[in-house]
C-alpha positions in Angstrom: 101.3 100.4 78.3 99.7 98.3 80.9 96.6 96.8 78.0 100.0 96.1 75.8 101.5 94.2 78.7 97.9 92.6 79.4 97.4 91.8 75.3 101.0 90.2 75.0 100.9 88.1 77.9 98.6 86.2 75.8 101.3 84.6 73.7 104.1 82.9 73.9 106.5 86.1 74.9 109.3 85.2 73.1 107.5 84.4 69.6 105.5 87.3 69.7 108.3 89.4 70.4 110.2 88.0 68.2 107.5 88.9 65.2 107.0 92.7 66.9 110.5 93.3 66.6 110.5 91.6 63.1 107.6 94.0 62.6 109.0 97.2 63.8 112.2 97.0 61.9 110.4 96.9 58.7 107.5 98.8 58.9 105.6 96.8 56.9 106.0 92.9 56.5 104.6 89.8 54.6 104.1 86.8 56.6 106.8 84.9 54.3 109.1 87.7 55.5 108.1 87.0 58.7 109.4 83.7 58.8 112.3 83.9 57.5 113.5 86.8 59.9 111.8 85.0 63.0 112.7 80.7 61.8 109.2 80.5 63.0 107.0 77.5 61.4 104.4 79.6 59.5 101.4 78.2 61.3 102.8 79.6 64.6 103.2 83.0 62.6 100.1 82.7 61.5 98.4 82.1 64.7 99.9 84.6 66.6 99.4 87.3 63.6 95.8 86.7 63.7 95.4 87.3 67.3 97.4 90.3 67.5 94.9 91.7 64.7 92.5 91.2 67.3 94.0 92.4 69.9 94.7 95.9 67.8 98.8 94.7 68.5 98.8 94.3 64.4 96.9 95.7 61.5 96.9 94.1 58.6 96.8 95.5 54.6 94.0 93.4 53.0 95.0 94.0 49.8 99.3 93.5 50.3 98.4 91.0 52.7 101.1 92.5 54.9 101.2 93.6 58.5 101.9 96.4 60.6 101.9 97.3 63.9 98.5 98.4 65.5 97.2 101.5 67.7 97.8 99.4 70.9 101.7 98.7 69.9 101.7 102.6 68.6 100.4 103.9 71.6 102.5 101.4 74.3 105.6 102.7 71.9 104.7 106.4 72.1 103.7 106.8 76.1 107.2 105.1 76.4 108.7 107.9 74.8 106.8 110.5 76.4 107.3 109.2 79.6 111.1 109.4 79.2 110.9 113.2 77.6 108.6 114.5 80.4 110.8 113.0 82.9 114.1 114.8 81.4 112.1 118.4 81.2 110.6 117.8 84.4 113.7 117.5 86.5 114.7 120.8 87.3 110.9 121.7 88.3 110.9 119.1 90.9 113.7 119.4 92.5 112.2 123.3 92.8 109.3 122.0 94.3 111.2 119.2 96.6 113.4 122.2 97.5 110.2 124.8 98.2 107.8 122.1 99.9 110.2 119.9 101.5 107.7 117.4 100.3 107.3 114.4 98.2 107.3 115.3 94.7 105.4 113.1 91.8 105.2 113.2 88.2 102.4 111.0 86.4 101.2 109.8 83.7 98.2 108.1 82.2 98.2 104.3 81.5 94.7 103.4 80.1 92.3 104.4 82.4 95.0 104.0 85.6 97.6 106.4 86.6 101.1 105.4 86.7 104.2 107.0 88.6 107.1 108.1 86.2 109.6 110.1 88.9 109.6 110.6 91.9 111.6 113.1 94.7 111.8 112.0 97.8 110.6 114.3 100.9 113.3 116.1 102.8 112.1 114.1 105.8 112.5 110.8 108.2 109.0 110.1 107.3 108.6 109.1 103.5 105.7 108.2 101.3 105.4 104.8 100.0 104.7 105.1 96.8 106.9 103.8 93.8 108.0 104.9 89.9 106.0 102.1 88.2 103.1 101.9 90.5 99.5 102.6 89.1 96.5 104.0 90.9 93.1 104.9 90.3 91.9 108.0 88.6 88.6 108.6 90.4 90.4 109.2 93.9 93.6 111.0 93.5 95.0 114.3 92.4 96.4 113.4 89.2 93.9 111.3 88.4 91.1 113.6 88.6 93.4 115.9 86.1 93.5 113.4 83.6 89.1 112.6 84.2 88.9 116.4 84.0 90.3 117.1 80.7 88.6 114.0 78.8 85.6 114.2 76.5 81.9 114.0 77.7 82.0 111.1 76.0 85.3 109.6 77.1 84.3 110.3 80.7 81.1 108.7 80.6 82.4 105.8 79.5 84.7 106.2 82.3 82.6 106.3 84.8 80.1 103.0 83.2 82.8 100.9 83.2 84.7 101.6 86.8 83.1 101.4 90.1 83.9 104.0 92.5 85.1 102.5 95.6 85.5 103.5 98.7 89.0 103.5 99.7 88.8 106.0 102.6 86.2 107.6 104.8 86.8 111.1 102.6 86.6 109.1 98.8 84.1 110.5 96.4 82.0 107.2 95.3 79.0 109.6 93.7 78.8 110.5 90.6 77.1 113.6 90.8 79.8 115.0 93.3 82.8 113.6 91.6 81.7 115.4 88.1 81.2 118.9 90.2 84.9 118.0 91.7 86.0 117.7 87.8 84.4 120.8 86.6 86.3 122.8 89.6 89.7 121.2 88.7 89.2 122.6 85.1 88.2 126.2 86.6 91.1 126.7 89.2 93.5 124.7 87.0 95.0 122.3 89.8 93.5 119.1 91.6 93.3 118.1 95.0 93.6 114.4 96.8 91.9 114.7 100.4 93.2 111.8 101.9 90.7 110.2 99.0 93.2 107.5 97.9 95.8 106.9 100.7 94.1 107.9 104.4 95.8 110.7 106.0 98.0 111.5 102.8 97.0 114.9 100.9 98.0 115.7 97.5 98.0 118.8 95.1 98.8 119.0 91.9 98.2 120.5 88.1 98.6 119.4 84.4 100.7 119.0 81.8 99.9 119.7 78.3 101.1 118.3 75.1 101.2 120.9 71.7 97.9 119.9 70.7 96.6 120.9 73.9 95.8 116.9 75.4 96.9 116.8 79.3 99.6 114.0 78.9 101.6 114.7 82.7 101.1 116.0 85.9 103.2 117.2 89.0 101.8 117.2 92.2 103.3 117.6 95.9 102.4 114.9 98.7 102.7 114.5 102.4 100.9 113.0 105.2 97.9 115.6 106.6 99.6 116.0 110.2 102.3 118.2 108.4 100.6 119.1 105.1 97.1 120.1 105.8 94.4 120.7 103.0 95.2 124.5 103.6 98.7 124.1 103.7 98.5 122.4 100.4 96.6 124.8 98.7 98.6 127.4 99.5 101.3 125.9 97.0 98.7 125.6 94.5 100.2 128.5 92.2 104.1 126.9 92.5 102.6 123.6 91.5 100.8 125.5 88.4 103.6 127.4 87.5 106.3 123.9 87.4 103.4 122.3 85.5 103.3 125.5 82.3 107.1 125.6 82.9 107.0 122.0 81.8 104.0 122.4 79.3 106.5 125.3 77.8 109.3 123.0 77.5 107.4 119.8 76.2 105.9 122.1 73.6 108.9 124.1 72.1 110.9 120.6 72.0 107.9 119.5 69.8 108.1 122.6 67.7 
């Protein structure tokens, strides 16, 4: 969603909306069509249409000369869908959680190569996290984010970890390589990931994956509180509830999609 954003926001909004929507109600679309359903001067059309070619917003038919919308629009489309469908199944398993932990409760999902907050349960507590549905972190550094890293390709990984530097955002983040790819190998073995105050100082996180029909880790749910009353042993002792909300909402997700 985010690269859509970051790809639209070079056009005028409103004309390029205007020719998305044009798009999406038709399917496919000539640029005369286009036109006529937008009252945009076909130059403008045409400009835009070529860029969004570029951009992957649009394919277009060489031979019908017509356009359609591209794997960027698709996939900004589809992870808006998702997000709403894990969010209904996943209510009932995080309230469980809130109600077991007493804890903050997050459910997240992947937004290119950031994480992104979908829901969120507040802790049963004076002292509350400050994160927000909407905000996006890094995957290198944080429970969910390592879930998503885990369950990529060789290949996709690697071209994860060329393109992104590894900061140091606390004393306890994981900048090597070496080390951050043995974390990733033992989140796939124990089936849950752990943030040790890696992302936020003094904030711990645990939490597991969600999978999609074809098997693809598309959500996680994870339980976070401050170290002082949720220590690293503390949180692993929740590790099988966490596990168990995530194949309770893997099981849901998949026999919707049946």
């Amino acid at each position: 969603m985010k690269q859509f954003i970051e790809s639209l926001g070079r056009y005028s909004s409103l004309k390029a909306v205007q020719i998305l929507i044009a798009i999406l109600n038709q399917g496919e679309i000539g640029i005369n069509e286009i036109c006529q359903l937008t009252d945009l001067k076909k130059s403008t059309v045409f400009r835009i249409l070529q860029e969004m070619v570029e951009s992957n917003l649009l394919t277009k038919n060489e031979e019908t000369k017509q356009y359609s919308l591209g794997i960027h629009a698709i996939d900004a489309l589809h992870i808006k869908r998702l997000d709403d469908v894990l969010v209904d199944l996943a209510g009932p398993e995080m309230k469980k959680l809130s109600d077991l932990s007493k804890e903050t409760i997050h459910l997240m999902a992947p937004d290119s190569d950031e994480v992104t907050y979908i829901a969120k349960v507040d802790a049963q507590n004076e002292i509350q996290l400050k994160s927000k549905v909407g905000w996006h972190i890094p995957m290198y550094c944080t429970s969910a984010g390592k879930i998503f890293l885990a369950y990529k390709s060789h290949e996709e990984l690697m071209q994860y970890l060329r393109t992104h530097d590894l900061r140091k955002r606390t004393e306890h983040t994981i900048t090597d390589v070496d080390q951050l790819s043995a974390e990733l190998e033992l989140v796939r073995e124990q089936g849950y990931a752990l943030d040790r105050q890696e992302h936020v100082p003094d904030v711990v996180c645990i939490g597991a994956p969600i999978f999609n029909q074809e098997g693809a880790v598309v959500g996680t749910i994870s339980i976070s509180a401050p170290e002082y009353r949720f220590s690293l042993e503390k949180a692993i002792s929740f590790s099988e509830e966490v596990k168990k909300s995530a194949a309770t909402i893997t099981g849901y997700l998949q026999d919707k999609n049946s």
